[in-house]
ZAZARO-779357 format. One record per residue (C-alpha): y, z, x. Coordinates in steps of 0.05 Angstrom, whole numbers, plus 5000, padded with zeros to 4 digits. Each point is the difference from the previous one (the first is absolute). Layout:
# ZAZARO-779357
ATOM   north     up   east
ATOM       Y      Z      X
...
//
This chain:
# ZAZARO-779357
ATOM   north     up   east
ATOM    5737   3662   9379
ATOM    4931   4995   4963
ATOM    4977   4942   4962
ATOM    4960   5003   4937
ATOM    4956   4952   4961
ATOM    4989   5009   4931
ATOM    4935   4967   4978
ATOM    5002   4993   4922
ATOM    4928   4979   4977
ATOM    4989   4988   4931
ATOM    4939   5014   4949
ATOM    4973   4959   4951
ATOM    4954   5026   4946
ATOM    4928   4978   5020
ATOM    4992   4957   4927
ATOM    5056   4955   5015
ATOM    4963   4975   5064
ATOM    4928   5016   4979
ATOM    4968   4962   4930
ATOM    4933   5042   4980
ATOM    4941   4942   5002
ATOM    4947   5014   4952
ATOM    4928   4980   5034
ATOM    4969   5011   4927
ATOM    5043   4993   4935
ATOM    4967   5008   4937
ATOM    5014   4955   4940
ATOM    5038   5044   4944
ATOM    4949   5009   4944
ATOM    5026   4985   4935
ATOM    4991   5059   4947
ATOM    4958   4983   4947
ATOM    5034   5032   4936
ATOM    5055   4957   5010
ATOM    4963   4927   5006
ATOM    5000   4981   4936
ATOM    5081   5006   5000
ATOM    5001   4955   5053
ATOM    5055   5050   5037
ATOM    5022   4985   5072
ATOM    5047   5041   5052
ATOM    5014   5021   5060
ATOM    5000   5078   5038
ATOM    5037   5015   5048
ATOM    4967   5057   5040
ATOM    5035   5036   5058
ATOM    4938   5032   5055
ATOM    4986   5030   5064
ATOM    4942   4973   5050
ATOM    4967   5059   5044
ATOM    4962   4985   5058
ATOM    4940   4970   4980
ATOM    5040   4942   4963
ATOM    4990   5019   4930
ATOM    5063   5004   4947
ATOM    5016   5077   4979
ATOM    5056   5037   4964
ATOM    4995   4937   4951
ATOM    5053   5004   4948
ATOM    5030   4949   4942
ATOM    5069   4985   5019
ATOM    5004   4939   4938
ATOM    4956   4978   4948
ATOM    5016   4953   4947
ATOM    4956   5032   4955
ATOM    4960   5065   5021
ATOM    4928   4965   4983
ATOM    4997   4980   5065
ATOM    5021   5064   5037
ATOM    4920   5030   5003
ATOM    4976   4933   5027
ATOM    5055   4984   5045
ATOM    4992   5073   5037
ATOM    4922   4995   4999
ATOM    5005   4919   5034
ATOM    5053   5027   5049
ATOM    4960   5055   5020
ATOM    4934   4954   5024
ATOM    5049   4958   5046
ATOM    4988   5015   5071
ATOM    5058   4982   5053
ATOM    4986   4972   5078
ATOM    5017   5056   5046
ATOM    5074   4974   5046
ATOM    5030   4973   4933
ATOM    5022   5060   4971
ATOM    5034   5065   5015
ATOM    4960   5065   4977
ATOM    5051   5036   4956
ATOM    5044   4948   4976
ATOM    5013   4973   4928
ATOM    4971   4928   4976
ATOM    5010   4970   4947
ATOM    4951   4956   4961
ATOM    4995   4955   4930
ATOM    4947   4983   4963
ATOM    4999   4941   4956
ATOM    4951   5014   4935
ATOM    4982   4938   4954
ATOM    4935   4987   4959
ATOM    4955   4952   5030
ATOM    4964   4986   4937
ATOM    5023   4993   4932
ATOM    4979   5050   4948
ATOM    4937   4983   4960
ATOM    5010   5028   4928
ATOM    4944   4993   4959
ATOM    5006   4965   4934
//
């Protein structure tokens, strides 16, 4: 009579055990239209990082208001990632926190 082992190995998807680690993140720029509002939010962006580290595929998953969507993609896409932290391929996910830095100067 023959024995037989059964080896079970199991896979994990790649971005539970690997965080992307961004070697150059840019600060989101704030729009300028909407300054004088004194609007904040956030995007959510969903991307893909290719080989030589840079974001791609960059889409808006959330946005509390759409404002930001144009300058959220544009930051995202100037982020550059350190090759080992990141699968090529696989979906990240990113938010980016807008809020005026100087209060709106109206003139009188």
């Amino acid at each position: 009579m023959k024995k037989f082992v059964l080896t079970l190995s199991l896979v994990f998807s790649s971005a539970i055990s690997v965080a992307q680690e961004a070697v150059e993140e840019i600060e989101p720029i704030y729009p300028m239209p909407p300054v004088c509002r004194e609007l904040s939010g956030s995007v959510k962006l969903a991307f893909q990082i290719d080989e030589a580290g840079e974001a791609k595929n960059i889409k808006v998953v959330k946005a509390e208001t759409e404002i930001f969507n144009r300058a959220a993609i544009k930051t995202l896409s100037k982020y550059r990632f350190k090759k080992g932290t990141y699968v090529v391929g696989d979906t990240y996910n990113k938010v980016l926190d807008f809020k005026p830095k100087h209060k709106c100067q109206r003139n009188a």
